[in-house]
VEXNU-411395 format. One record per atom (N, C-alpha, C, O, CB): atom name; x, y, z; residue in three letters. Coordinates in Angstrom, 3 decimals, always signed. Glycine has a CB too. Example, Ala and Ser with C-alpha at 12.3 -4.5 7.8 and 13.67 -1.06 7.14 Angstrom:
<atoms>
atom atom:N&xx:+13.190&yy:-5.690&zz:+7.800&type:ALA
atom atom:CA&xx:+12.300&yy:-4.500&zz:+7.800&type:ALA
atom atom:C&xx:+13.200&yy:-3.300&zz:+7.800&type:ALA
atom atom:O&xx:+14.236&yy:-3.319&zz:+8.465&type:ALA
atom atom:CB&xx:+11.308&yy:-4.473&zz:+9.046&type:ALA
atom atom:N&xx:+12.850&yy:-2.250&zz:+7.080&type:SER
atom atom:CA&xx:+13.670&yy:-1.060&zz:+7.140&type:SER
atom atom:C&xx:+12.900&yy:+0.030&zz:+7.870&type:SER
atom atom:O&xx:+13.409&yy:+1.138&zz:+8.039&type:SER
atom atom:CB&xx:+14.084&yy:-0.598&zz:+5.725&type:SER
</atoms>
This chain:
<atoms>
atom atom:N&xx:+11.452&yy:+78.157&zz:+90.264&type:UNK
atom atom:CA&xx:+12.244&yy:+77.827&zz:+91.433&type:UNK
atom atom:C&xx:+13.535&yy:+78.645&zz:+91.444&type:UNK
atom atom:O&xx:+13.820&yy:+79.103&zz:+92.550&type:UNK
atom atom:CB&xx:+12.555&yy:+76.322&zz:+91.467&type:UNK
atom atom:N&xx:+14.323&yy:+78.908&zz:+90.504&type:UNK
atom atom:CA&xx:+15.517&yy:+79.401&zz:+90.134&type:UNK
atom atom:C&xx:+15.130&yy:+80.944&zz:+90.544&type:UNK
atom atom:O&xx:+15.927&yy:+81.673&zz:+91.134&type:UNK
atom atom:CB&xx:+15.953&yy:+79.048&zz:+88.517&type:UNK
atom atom:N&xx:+13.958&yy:+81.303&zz:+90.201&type:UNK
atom atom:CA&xx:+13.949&yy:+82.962&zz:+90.069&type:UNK
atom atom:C&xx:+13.756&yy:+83.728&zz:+91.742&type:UNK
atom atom:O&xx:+14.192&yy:+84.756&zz:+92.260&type:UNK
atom atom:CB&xx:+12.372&yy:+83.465&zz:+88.907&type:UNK
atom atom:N&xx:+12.688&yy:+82.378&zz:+92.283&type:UNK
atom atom:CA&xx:+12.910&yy:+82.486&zz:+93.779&type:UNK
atom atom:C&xx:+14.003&yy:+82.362&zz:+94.528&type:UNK
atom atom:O&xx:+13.795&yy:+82.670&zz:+95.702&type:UNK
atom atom:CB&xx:+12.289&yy:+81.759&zz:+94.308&type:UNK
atom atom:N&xx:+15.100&yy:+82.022&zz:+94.285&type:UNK
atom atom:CA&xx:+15.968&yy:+81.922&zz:+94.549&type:UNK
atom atom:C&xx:+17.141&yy:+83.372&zz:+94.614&type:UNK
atom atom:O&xx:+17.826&yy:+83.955&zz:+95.454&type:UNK
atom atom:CB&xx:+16.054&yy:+80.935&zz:+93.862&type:UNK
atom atom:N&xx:+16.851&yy:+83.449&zz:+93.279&type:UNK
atom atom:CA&xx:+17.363&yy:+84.914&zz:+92.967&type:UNK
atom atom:C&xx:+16.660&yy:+85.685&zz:+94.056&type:UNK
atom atom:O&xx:+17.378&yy:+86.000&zz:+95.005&type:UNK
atom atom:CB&xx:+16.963&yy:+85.527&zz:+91.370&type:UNK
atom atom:N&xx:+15.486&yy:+86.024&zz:+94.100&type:UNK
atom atom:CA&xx:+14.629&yy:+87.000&zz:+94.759&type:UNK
atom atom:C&xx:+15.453&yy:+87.172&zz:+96.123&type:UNK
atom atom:O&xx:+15.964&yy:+88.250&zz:+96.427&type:UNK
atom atom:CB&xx:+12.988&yy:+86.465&zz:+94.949&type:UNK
atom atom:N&xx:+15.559&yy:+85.813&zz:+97.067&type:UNK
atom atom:CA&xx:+16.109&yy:+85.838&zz:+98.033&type:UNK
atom atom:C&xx:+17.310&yy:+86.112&zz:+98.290&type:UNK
atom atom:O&xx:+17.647&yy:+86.545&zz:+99.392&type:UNK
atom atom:CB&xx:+15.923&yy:+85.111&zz:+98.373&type:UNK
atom atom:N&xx:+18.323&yy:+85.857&zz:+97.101&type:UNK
atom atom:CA&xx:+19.247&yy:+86.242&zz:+97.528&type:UNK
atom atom:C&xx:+19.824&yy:+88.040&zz:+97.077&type:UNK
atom atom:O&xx:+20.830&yy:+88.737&zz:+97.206&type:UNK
atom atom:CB&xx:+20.008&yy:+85.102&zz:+97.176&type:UNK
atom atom:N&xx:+18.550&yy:+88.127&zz:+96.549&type:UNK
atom atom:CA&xx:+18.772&yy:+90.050&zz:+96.316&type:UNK
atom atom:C&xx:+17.699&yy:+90.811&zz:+97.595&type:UNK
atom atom:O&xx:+17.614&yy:+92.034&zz:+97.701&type:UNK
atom atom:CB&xx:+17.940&yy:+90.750&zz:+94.191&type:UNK
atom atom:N&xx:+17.000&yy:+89.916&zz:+98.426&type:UNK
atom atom:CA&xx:+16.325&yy:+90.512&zz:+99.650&type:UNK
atom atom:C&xx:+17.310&yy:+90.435&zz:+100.617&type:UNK
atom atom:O&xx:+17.586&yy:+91.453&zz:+101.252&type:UNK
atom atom:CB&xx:+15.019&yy:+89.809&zz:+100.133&type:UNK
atom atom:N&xx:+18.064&yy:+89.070&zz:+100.902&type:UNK
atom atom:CA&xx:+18.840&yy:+88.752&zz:+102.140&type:UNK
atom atom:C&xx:+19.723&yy:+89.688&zz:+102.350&type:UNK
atom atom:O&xx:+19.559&yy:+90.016&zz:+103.525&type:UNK
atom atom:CB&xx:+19.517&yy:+87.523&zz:+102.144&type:UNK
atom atom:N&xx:+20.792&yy:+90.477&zz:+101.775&type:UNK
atom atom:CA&xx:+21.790&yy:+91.509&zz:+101.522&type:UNK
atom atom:C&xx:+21.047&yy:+93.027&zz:+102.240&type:UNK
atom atom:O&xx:+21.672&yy:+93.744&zz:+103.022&type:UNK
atom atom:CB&xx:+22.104&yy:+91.582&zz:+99.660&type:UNK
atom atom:N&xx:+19.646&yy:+93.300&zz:+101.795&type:UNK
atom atom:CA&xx:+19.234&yy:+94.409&zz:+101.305&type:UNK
atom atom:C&xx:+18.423&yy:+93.710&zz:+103.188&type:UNK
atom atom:O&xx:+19.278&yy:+93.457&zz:+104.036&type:UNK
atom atom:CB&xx:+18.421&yy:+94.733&zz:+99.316&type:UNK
atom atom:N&xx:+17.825&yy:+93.623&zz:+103.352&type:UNK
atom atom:CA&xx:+17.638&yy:+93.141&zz:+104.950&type:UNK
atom atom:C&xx:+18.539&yy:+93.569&zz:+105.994&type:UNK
atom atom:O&xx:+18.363&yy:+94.409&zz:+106.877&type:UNK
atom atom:CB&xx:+17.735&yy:+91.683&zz:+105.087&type:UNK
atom atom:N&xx:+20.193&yy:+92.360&zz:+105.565&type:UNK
atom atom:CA&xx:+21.262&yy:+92.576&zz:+106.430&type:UNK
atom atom:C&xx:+21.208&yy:+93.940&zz:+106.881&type:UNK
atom atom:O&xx:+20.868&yy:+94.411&zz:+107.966&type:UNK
atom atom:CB&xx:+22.531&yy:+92.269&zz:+105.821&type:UNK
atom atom:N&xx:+21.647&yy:+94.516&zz:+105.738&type:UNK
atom atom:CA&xx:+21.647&yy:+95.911&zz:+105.668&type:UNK
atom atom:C&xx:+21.265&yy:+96.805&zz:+107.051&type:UNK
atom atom:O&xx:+21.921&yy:+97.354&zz:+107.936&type:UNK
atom atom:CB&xx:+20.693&yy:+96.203&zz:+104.571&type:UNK
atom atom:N&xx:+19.886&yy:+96.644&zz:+106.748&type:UNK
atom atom:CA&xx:+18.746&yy:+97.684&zz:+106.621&type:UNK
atom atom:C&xx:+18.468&yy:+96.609&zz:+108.650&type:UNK
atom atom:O&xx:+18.016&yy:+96.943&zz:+109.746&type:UNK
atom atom:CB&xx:+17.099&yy:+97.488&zz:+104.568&type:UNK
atom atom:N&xx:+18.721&yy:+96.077&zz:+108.402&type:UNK
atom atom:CA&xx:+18.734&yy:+95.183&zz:+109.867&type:UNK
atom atom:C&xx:+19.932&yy:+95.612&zz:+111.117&type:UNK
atom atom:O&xx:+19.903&yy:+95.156&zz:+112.260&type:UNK
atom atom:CB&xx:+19.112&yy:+93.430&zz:+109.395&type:UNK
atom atom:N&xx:+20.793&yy:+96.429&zz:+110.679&type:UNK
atom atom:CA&xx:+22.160&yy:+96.976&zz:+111.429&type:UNK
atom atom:C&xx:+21.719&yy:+97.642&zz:+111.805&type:UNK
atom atom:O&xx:+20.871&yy:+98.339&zz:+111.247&type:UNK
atom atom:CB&xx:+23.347&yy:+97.419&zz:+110.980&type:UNK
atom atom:N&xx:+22.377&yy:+97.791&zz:+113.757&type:UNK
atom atom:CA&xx:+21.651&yy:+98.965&zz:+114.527&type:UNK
atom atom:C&xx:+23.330&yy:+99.906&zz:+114.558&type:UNK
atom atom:O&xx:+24.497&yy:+99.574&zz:+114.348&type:UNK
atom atom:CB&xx:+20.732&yy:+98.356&zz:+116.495&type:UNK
atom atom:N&xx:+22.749&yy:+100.977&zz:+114.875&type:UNK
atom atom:CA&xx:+23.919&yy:+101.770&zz:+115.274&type:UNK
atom atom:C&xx:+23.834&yy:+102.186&zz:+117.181&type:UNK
atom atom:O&xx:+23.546&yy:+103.248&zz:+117.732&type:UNK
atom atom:CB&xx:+23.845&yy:+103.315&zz:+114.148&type:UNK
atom atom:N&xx:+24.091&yy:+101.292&zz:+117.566&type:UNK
atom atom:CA&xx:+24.201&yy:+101.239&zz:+119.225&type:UNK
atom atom:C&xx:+25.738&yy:+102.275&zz:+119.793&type:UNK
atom atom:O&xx:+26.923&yy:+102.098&zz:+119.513&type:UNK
atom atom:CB&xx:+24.451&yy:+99.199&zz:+119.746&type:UNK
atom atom:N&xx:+25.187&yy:+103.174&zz:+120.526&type:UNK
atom atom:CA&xx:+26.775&yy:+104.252&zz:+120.946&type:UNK
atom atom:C&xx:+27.119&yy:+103.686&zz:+121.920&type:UNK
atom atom:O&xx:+26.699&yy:+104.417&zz:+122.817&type:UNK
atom atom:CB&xx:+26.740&yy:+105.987&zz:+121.399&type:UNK
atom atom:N&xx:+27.770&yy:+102.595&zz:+122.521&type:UNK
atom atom:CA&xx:+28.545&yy:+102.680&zz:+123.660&type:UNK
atom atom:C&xx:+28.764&yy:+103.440&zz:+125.110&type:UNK
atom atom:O&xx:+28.763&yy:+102.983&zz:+126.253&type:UNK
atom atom:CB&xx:+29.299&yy:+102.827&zz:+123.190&type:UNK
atom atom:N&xx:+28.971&yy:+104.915&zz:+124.561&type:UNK
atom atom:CA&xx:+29.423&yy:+105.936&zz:+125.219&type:UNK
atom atom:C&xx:+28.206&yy:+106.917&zz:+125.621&type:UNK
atom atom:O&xx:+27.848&yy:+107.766&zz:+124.805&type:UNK
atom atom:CB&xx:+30.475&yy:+106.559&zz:+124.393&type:UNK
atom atom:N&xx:+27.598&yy:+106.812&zz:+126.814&type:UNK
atom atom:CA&xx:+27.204&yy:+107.427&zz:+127.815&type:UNK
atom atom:C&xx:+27.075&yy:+109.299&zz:+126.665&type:UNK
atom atom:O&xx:+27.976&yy:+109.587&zz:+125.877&type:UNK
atom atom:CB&xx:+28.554&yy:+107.104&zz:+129.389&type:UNK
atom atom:N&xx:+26.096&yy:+110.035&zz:+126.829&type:UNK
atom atom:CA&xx:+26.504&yy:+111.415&zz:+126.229&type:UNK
atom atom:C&xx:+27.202&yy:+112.255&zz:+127.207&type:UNK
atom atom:O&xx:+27.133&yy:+111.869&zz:+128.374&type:UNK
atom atom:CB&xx:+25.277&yy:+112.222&zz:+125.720&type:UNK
atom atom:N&xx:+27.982&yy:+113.525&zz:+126.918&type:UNK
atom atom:CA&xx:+28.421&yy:+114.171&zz:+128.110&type:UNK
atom atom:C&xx:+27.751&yy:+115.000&zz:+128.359&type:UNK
atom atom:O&xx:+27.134&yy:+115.762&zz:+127.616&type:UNK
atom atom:CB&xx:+29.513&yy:+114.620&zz:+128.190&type:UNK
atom atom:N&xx:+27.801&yy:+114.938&zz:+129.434&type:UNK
atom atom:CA&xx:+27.105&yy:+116.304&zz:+130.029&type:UNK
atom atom:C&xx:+27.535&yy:+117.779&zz:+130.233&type:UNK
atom atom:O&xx:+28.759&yy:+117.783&zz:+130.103&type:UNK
atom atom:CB&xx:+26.828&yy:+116.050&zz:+131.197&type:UNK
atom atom:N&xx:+27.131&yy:+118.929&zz:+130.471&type:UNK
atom atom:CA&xx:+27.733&yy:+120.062&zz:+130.756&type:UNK
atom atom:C&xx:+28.433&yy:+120.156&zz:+132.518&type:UNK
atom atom:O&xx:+29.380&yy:+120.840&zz:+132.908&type:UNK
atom atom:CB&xx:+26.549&yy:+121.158&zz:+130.393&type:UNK
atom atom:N&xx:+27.648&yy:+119.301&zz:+133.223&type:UNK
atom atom:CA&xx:+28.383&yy:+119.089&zz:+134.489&type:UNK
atom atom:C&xx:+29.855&yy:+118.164&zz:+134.829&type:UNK
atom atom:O&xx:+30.386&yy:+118.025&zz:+135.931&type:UNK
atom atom:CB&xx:+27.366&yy:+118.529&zz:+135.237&type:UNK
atom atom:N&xx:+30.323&yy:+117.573&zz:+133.448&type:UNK
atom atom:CA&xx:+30.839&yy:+116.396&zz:+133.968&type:UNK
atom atom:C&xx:+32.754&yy:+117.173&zz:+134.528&type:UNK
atom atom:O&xx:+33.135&yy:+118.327&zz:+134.333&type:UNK
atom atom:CB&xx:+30.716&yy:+114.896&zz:+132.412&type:UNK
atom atom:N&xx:+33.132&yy:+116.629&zz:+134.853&type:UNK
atom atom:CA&xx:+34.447&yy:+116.742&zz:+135.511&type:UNK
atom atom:C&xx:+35.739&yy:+116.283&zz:+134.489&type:UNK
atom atom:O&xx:+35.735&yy:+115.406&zz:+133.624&type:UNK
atom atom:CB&xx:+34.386&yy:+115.776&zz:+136.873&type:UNK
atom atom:N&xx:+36.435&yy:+116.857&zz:+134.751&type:UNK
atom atom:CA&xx:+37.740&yy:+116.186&zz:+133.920&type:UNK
atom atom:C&xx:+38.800&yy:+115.841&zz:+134.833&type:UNK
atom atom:O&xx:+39.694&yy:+115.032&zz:+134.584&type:UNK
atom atom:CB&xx:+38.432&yy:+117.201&zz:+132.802&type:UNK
atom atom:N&xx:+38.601&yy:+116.765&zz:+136.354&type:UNK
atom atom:CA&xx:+39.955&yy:+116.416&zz:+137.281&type:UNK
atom atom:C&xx:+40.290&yy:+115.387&zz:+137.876&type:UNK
atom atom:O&xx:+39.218&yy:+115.158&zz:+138.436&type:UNK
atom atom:CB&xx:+40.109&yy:+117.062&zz:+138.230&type:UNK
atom atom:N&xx:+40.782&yy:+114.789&zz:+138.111&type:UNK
atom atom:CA&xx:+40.968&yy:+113.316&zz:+138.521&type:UNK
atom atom:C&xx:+41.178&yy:+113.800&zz:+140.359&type:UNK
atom atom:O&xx:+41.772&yy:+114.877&zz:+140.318&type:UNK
atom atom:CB&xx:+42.654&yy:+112.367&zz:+137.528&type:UNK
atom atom:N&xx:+40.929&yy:+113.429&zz:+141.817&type:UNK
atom atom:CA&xx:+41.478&yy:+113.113&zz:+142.851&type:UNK
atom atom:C&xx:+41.599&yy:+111.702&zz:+142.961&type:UNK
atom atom:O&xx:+40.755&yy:+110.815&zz:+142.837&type:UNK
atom atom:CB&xx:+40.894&yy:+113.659&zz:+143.809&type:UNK
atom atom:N&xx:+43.253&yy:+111.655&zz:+143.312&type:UNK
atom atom:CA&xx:+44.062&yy:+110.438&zz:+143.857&type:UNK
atom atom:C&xx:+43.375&yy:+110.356&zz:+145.366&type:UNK
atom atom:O&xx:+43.351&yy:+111.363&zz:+146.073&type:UNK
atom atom:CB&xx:+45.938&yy:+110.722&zz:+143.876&type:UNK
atom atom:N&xx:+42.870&yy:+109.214&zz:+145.771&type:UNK
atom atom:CA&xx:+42.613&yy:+109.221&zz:+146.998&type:UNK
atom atom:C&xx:+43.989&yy:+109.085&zz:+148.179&type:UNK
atom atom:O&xx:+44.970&yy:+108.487&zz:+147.736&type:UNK
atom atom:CB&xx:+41.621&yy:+108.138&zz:+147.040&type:UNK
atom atom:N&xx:+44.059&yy:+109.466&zz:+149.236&type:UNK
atom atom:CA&xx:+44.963&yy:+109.699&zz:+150.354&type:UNK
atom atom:C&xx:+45.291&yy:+108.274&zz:+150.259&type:UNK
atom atom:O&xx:+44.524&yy:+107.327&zz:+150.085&type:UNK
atom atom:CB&xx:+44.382&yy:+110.339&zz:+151.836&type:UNK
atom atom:N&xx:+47.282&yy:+108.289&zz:+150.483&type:UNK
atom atom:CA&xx:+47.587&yy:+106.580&zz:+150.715&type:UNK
atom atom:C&xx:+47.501&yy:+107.135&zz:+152.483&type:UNK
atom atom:O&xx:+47.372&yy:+108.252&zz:+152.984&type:UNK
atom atom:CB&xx:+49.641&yy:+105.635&zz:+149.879&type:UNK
atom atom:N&xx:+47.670&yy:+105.509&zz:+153.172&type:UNK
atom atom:CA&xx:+47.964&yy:+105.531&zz:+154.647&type:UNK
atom atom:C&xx:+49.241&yy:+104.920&zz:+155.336&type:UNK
atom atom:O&xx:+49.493&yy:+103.731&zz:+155.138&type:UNK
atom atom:CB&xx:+46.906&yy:+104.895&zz:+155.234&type:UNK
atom atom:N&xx:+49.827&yy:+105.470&zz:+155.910&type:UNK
atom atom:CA&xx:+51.211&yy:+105.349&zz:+156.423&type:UNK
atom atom:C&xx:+50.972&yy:+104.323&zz:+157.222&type:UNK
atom atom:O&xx:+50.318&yy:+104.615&zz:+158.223&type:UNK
atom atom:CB&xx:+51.877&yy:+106.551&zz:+157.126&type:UNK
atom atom:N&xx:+51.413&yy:+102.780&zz:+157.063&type:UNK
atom atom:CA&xx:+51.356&yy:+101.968&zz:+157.611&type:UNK
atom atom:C&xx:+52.437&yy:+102.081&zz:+158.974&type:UNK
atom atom:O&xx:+53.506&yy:+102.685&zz:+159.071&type:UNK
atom atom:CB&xx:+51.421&yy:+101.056&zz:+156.677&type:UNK
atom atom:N&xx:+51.479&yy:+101.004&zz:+160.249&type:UNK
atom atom:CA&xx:+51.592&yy:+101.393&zz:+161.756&type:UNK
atom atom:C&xx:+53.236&yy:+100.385&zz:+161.734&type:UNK
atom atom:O&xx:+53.527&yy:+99.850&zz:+160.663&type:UNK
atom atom:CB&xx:+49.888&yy:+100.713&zz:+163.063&type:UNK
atom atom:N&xx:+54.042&yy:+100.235&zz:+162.751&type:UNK
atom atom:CA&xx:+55.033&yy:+99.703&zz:+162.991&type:UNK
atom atom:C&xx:+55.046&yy:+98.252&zz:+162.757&type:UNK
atom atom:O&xx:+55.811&yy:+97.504&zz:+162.148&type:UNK
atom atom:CB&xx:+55.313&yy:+100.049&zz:+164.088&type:UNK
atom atom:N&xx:+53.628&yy:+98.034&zz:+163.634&type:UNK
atom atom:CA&xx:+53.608&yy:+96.133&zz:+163.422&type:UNK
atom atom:C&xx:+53.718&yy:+95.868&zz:+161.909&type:UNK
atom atom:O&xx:+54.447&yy:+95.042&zz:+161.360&type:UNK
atom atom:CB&xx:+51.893&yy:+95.228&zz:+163.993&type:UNK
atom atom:N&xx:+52.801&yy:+96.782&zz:+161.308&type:UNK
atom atom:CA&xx:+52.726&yy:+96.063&zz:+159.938&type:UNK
atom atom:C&xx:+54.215&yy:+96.173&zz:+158.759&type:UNK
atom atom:O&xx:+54.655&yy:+95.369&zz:+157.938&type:UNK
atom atom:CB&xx:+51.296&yy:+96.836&zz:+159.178&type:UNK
atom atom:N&xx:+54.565&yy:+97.265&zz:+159.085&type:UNK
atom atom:CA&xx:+55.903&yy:+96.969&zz:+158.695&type:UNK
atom atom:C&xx:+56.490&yy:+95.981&zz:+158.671&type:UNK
atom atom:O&xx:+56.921&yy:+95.277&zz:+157.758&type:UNK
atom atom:CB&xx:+56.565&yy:+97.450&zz:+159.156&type:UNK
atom atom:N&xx:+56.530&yy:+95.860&zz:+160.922&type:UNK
atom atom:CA&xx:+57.331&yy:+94.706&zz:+160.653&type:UNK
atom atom:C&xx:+57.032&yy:+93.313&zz:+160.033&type:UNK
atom atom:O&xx:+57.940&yy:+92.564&zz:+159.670&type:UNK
atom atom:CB&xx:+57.749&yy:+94.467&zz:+161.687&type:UNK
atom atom:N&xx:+56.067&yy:+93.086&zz:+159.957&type:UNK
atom atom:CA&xx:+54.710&yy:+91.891&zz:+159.032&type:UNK
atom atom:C&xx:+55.542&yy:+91.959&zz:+158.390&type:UNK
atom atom:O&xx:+56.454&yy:+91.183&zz:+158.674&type:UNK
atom atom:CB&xx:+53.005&yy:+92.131&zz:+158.328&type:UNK
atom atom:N&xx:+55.776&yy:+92.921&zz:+157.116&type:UNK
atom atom:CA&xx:+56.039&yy:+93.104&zz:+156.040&type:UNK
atom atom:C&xx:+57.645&yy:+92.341&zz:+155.676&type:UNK
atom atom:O&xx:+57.938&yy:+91.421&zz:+154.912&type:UNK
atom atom:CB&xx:+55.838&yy:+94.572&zz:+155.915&type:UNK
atom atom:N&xx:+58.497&yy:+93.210&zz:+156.624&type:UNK
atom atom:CA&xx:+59.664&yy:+92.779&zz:+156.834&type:UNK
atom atom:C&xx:+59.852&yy:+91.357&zz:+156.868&type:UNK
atom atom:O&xx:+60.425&yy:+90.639&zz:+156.048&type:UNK
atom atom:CB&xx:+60.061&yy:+93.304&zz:+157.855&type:UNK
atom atom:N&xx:+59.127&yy:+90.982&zz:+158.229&type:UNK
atom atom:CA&xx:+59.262&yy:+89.447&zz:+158.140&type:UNK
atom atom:C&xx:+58.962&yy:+88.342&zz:+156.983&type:UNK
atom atom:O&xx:+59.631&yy:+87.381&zz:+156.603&type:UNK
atom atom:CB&xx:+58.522&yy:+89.067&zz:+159.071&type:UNK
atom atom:N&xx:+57.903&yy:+88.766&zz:+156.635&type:UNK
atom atom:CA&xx:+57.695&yy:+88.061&zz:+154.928&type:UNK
atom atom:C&xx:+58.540&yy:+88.024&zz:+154.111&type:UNK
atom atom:O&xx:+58.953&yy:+87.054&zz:+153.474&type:UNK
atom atom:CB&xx:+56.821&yy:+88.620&zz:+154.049&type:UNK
atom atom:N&xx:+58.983&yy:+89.551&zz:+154.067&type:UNK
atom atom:CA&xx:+60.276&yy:+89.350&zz:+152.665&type:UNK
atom atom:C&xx:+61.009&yy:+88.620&zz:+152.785&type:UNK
atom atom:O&xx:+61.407&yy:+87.815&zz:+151.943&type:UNK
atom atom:CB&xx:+61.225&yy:+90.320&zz:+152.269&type:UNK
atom atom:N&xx:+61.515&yy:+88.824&zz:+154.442&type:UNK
atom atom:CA&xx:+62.841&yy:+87.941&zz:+154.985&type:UNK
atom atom:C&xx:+62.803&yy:+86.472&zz:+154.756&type:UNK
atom atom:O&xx:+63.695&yy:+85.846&zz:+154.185&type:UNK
atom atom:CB&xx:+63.034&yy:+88.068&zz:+156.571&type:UNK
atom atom:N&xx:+61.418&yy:+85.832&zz:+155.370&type:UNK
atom atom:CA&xx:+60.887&yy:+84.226&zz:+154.920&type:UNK
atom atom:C&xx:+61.035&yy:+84.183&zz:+153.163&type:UNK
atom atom:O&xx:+61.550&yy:+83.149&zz:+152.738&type:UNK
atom atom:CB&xx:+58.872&yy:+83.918&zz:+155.462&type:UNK
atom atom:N&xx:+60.831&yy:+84.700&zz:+152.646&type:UNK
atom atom:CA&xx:+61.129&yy:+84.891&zz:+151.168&type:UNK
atom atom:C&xx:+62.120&yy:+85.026&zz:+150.347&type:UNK
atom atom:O&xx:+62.302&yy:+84.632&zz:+149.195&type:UNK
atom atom:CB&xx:+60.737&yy:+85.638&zz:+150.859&type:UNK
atom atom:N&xx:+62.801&yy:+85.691&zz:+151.152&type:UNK
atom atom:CA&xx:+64.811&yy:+86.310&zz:+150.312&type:UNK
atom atom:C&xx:+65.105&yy:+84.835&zz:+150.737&type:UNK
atom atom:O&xx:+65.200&yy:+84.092&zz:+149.760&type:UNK
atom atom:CB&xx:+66.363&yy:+88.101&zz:+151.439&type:UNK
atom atom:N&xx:+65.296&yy:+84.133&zz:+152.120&type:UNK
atom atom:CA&xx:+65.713&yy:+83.204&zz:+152.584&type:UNK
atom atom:C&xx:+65.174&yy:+81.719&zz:+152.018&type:UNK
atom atom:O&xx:+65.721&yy:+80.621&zz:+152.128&type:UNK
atom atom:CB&xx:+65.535&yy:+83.487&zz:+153.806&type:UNK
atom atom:N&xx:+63.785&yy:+82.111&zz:+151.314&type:UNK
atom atom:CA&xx:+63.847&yy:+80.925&zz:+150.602&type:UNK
atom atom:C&xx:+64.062&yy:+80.674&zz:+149.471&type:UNK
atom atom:O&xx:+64.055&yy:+79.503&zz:+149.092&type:UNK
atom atom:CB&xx:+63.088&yy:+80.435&zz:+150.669&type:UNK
atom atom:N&xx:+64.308&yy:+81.689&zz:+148.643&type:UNK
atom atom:CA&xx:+64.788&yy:+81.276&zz:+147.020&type:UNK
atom atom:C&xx:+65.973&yy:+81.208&zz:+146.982&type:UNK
atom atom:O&xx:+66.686&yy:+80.813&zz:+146.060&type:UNK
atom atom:CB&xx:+64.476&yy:+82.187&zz:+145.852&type:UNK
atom atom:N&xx:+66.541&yy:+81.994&zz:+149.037&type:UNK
atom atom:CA&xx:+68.411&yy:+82.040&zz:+148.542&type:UNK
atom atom:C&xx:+69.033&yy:+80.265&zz:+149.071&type:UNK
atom atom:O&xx:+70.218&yy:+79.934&zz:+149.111&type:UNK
atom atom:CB&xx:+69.635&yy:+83.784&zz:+149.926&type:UNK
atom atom:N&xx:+68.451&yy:+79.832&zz:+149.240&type:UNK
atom atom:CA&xx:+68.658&yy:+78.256&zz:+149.621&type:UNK
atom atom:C&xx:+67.897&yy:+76.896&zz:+148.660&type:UNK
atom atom:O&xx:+68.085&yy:+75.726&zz:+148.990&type:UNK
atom atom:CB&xx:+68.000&yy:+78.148&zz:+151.220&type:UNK
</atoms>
């Protein structure tokens, strides 16, 4: 009983082991791939929304200043 014991615990280690995958994460690169980054275009918001904007802050400055 004792020696089975042993056995297993000199297989279980030697298993673990031998049971580990080596999984890469990382996609391989390719010879096509890109390094340059484009920022996409911002958009110059129209008058109303400004004023949207404005008005919010204003409801806002006016309520933490009271």
């Amino acid at each position: 009983m004792k020696t089975d014991f042993r056995k297993i615990m000199l297989i279980l280690p030697a298993v673990c082991l031998l049971a580990g995958c080596s999984y890469n994460e990382t996609p391989p690169m390719t010879d096509d791939a890109s390094t340059q980054y484009v920022l996409p275009q911002g958009e110059v918001p129209t008058p109303e929304e400004v004023a949207l904007v404005q008005a919010v802050k204003d409801a806002y400055e006016e309520s933490i200043n009271n």
